[in-house]
C-alpha positions, -999 to 999 in steps of 0.1 A, spaced: -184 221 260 -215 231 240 -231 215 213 -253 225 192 -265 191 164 -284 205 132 -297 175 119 -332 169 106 -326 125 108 -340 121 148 -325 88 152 -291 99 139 -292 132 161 -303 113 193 -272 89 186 -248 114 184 -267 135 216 -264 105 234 -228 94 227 -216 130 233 -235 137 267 -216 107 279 -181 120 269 -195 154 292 -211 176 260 -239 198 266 -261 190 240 -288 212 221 -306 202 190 -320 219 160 -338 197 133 -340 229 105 -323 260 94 -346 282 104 -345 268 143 -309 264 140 -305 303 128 -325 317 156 -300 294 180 -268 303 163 -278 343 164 -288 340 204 -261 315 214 -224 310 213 -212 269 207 -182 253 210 -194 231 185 -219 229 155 -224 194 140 -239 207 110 -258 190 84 -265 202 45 -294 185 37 -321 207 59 -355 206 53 -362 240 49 -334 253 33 -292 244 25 -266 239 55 -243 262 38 -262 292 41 -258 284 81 -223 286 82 -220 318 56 -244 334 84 -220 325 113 -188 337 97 -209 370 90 -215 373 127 -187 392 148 -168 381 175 -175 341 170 -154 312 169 -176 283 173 -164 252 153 -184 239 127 -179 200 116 -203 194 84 -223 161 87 -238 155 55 -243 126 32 -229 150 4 -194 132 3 -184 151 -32 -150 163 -34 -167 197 -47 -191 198 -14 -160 191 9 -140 220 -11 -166 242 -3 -175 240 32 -140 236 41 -135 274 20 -165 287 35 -153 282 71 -159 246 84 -135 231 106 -140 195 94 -157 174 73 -176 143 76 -194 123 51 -221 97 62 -223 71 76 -189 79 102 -181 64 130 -188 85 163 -154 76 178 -137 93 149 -157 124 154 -151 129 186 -113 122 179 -117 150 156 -134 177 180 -107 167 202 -81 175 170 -99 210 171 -98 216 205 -57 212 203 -55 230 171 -76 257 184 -62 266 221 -27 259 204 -20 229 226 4 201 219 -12 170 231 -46 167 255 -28 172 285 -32 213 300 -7 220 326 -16 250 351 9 253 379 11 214 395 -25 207 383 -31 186 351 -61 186 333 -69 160 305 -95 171 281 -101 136 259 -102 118 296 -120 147 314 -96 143 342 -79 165 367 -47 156 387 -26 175 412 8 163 406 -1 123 408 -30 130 425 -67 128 408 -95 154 418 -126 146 426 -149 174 404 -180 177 395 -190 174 360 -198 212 363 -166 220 383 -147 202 356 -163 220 327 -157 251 345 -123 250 350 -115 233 323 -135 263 302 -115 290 323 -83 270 313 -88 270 277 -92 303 279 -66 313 300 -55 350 305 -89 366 293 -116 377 312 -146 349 309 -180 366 320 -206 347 341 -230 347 308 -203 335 285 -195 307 311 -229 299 319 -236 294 282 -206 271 276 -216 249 303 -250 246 307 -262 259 274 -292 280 261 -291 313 279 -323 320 273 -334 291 292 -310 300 324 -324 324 354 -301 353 349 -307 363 388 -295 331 399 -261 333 417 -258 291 408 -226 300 388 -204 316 418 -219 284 437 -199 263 418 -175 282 411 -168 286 451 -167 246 452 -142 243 423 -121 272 443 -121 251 474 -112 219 462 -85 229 441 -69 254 465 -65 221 493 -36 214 466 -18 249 465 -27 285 466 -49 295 434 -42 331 436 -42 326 399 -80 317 395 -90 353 400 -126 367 402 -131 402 377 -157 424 395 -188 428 386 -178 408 354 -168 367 360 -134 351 362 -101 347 349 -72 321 352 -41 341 351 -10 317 341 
């Protein structure tokens, strides 16, 4: 998934950049509101860490400009040393998903994007069952009955991607910019995408048929279950 920190504190952003890349995050930073607004206007995140205290301007007026934008459903967890029960109140009205005061511990915020994640794809526990296949999204695992699959990172993110969003229509840009980030930094010519996309097709499909995992003309791919 795609990340997005807005924190102006290096040492604290490189922390959390390198904690989360280990778990399988994508990682992009933004160290002021007015980098962080030209990011959020371009790019769509799974996740904004987001924190109040910018140096050019207040956090809040970040997220009142996301929820302004159409069509978005990034989640926004507020970072901020601002622990008052009036700031929480607040962010949490405006829009935030969460709310973190510093210092916290990185284990319980990545327990809480994983809390998200559920909440958000409506699932009951971090298991995903398609078909006989078993994805785990806290363990970034995929199983075929018993079974584990041997995936890429990229093959994973894709299908796990596809998964969450099952039964919609996912175009090559949307997934190219959940999985490997700033589009503007991406060859838009490139066919890398259907590459992997072709691997993940034919390691999964030595398990069953996957006339499920269907490619949309012209468009990308959808996982009809």
């Amino acid at each position: 998934m795609n990340v997005l920190i807005v924190e102006d504190e290096k040492g604290l952003a490189l922390e959390i950049d390198e904690f989360l890349s280990h778990e399988g995050f994508t990682i992009e930073h933004a160290r002021s509101k007015g980098i962080a607004g030209e990011k959020i206007f371009v790019n769509n995140y799974d996740f904004i860490l987001l924190d109040l205290n910018l140096p050019d301007g207040d956090g809040f007026d970040l997220l009142q400009m996301l929820k302004g934008l159409k069509d978005r459903d990034d989640a926004v967890i507020i970072l901020t040393a601002r622990g008052a029960v009036d700031d929480r109140v607040l962010g949490l009205e405006q829009g935030a998903d969460d709310y973190l005061a510093k210092p916290f511990s990185l284990n319980e915020l990545l327990a809480r994007m994983h809390a998200i994640t559920r909440r958000k794809h409506k699932l009951e526990s971090n298991d995903i069952a398609v078909k006989e296949f078993r994805i785990n999204i806290q363990n970034r695992t995929v199983h075929y009955n018993t079974e584990r699959i041997n995936l890429t990172k990229k093959e994973y993110e894709i299908f796990n991607y596809l998964v969450l969003n099952k039964n919609r229509v996912i175009s090559r840009t949307n997934l190219t910019e959940h999985v490997w980030g700033d589009v503007l930094e991406i060859n838009s010519d490139s066919n890398f995408v259907d590459v992997h996309v072709k691997n993940l097709r034919k390691k999964l499909s030595q398990f069953e048929t996957i006339d499920w995992f269907e490619t949309v003309r012209s468009i990308g791919y959808r996982v009809n279950i």
